[in-house]
N, C-alpha and C positions, 0 to 999 in steps of 0.2 A: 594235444588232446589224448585221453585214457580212450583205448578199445580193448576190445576182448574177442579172442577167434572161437568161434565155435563151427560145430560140422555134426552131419547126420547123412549117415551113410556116403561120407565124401564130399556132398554138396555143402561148400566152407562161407561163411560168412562173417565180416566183419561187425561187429555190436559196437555202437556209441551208443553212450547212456547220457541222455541229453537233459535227465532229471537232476542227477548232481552235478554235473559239468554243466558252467554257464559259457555259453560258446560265440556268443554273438551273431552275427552275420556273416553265414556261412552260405559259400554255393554248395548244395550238398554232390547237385550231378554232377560238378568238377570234381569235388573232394571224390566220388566214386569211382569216377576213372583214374585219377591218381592213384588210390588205398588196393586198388582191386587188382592194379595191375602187377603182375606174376615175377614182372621181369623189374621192374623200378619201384612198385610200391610194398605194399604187405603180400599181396596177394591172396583174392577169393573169386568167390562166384557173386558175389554180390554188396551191398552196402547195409544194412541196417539201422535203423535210428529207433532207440527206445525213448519214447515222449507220455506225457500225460493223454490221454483218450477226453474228447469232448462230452462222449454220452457214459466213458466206462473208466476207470480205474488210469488204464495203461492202452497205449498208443503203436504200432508200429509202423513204420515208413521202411518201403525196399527198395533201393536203388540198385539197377542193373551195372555189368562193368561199363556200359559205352555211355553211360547216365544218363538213362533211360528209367524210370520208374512205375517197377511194377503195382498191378492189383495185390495179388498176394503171391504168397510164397508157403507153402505147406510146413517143406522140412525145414524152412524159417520160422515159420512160427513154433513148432516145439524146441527150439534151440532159444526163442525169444523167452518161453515158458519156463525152463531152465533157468535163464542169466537169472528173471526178475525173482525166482523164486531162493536160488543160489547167493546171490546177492547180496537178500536181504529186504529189497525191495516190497517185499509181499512173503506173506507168510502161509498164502494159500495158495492149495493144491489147483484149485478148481480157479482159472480165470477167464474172463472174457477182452477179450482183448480186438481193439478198434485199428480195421486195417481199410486202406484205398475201397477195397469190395464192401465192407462191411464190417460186422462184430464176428468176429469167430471163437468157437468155446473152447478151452482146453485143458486136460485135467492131466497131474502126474499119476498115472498107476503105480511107479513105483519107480524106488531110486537107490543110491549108492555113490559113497564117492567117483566112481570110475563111468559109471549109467545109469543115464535118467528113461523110464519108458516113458512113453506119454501119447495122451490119446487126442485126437482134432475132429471138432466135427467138423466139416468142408462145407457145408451147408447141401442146397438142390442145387443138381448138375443141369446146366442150361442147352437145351440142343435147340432152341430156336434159331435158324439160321442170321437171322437179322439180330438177333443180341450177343452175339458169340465174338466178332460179327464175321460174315463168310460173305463175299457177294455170290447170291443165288435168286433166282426165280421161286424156290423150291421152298416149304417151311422149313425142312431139315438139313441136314447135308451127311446122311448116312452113306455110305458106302459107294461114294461118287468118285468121279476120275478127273484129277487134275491137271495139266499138262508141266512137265520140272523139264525143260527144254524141248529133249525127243521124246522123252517119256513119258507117256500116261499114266500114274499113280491113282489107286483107288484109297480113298479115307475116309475117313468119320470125326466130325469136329463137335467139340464139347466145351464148353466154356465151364470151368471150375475157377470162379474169381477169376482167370483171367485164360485168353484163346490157347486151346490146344487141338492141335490135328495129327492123329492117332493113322499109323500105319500098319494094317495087320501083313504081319508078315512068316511063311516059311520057314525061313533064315535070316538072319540078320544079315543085309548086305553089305560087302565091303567097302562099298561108298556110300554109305550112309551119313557120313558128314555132309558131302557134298548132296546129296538131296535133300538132306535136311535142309541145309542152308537155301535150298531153291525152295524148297516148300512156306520158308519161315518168311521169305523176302516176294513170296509170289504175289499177284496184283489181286489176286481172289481173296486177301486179308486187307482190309486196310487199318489194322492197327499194328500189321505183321502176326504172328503165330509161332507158339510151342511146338517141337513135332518130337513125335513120340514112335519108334519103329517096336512092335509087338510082336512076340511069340511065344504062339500057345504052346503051354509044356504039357499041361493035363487041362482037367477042368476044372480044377482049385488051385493053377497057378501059370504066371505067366511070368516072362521076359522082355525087359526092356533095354532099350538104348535111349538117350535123350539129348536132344540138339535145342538149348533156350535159345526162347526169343532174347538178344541185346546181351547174351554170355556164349554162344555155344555149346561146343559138347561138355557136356557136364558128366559126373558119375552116376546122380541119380534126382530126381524129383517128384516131391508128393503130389502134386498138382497134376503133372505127368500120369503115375500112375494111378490116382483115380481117374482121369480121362480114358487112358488104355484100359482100364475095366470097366467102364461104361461102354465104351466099344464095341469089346468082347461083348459083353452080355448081350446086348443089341442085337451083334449077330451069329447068337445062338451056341459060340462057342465055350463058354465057361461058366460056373455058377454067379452068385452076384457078391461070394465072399471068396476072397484068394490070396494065396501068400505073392504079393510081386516081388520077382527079383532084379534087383540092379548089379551093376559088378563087383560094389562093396557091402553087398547085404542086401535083407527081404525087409519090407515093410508088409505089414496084414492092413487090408483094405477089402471093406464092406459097403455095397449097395443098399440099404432099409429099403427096401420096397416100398411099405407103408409109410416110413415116414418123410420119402424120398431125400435124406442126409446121403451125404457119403461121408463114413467116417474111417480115418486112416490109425495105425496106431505102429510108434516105432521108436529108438532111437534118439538123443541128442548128446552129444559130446563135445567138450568145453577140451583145446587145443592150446592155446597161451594167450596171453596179455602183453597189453607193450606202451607204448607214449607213440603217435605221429605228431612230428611240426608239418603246419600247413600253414 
């Protein structure tokens, strides 16, 4: 089968285009663990499948490395906007495109051989503790304490298309992996959880680290950093518009108050192409 690597801001993912390719009966969660893996397969953060959409145009499916399948995927989505528009696929800027969460919009602002920019709207950021989901007593889960073995952790969980729990932090700590990984595996998820470690740099920008659910640590994710600036804004730390930085670059990410969107805007870059036998 034909794939295509693409990547935004480091976070890489594998693209099959499942509209020219007739593929037959494929396990995709196996093929993901296979393609994704670093050491034996292609190597990414993730799987992708471009398909036809039931209500729209064009379709996305993301499959995680452990093949696991997510809601969505932010900085996948404007890489998916890229292939179909790159392609050939579609000739338009502006699509809406049909993912596990829902339709999400997204438009190229502009482009070049080398960069495409492009903007997503995320749609409304969900903090109700029971759709997220979080086991709580509580309707929210803002700025509660968790237990990640000995340590109590305080978070704020947001559901953008799919769970994240947001760690404001000082400094980024040096085991940050390993509490991520306690955070993302703890009993207070049960579909598991994104964790996102934050720090504030001013009040129009912050810093992240990112530990996905079913990939690990990764370099960077949209979904991520909208959640981490919903966070922030919550509690009182930063505007509701900020430049996020990851270790490969910033994405700009905006709260609408009014029309409560979060809309991200960044990045997508096309990496190579290849043939896997499966």
């Amino acid at each position: 089968m034909k794939f295509e690597k693409l990547q935004a801001l480091g976070n890489d993912y594998i693209f099959i285009d499942c509209i020219r390719q007739r593929l037959g009966k494929i396990n995709f969660p196996l093929l993901s663990k296979r393609i994704c893996d670093r050491n034996f397969g292609v190597g990414s953060d993730g799987l992708i499948l471009i398909q036809r959409g039931r209500k729209t145009g064009f379709g996305m499916r993301m499959f995680n490395p452990d093949g696991s399948e997510a809601e969505l995927c932010g900085n996948g989505v404007r890489c998916f906007a890229r292939y179909i528009f790159e392609s050939g696929l579609s000739s338009k800027k502006y699509q809406k495109v049909e993912t596990k969460k829902g339709i999400v919009e997204t438009e190229i602002l502009s482009f070049s051989p080398d960069k495409f920019w492009i903007k997503v709207d995320m749609g409304i950021p969900i903090l109700e503790a029971n759709k997220i989901p979080v086991k709580s007593k509580k309707r929210f889960f803002i700025q509660e304490k968790i237990k990640t073995g000995k340590k109590n952790v305080s978070v704020t969980c947001v559901n953008i298309g799919n769970p994240h729990t947001a760690v404001i932090v000082r400094d980024i700590p040096e085991d940050w992996k390993e509490i991520g990984s306690k955070i993302e595996n703890s009993k207070n998820f049960p579909h598991r959880t994104n964790v996102e470690f934050v720090k504030v740099k001013s009040r129009n920008k912050i810093e992240l680290r990112v530990w996905e659910r079913g990939a690990g640590a990764t370099l960077s994710s949209a979904t991520g950093g909208c959640a981490a600036l919903v966070a922030c804004v919550l509690a009182g730390k930063i505007e509701s518009e900020a430049e996020v930085s990851f270790e490969r670059g910033n994405l700009k990410i905006t709260w609408d108050k009014e029309k409560n969107h979060i809309f991200v805007e960044g990045p997508a870059e096309r990496v190579f192409s290849g043939v896997y036998e499966f």
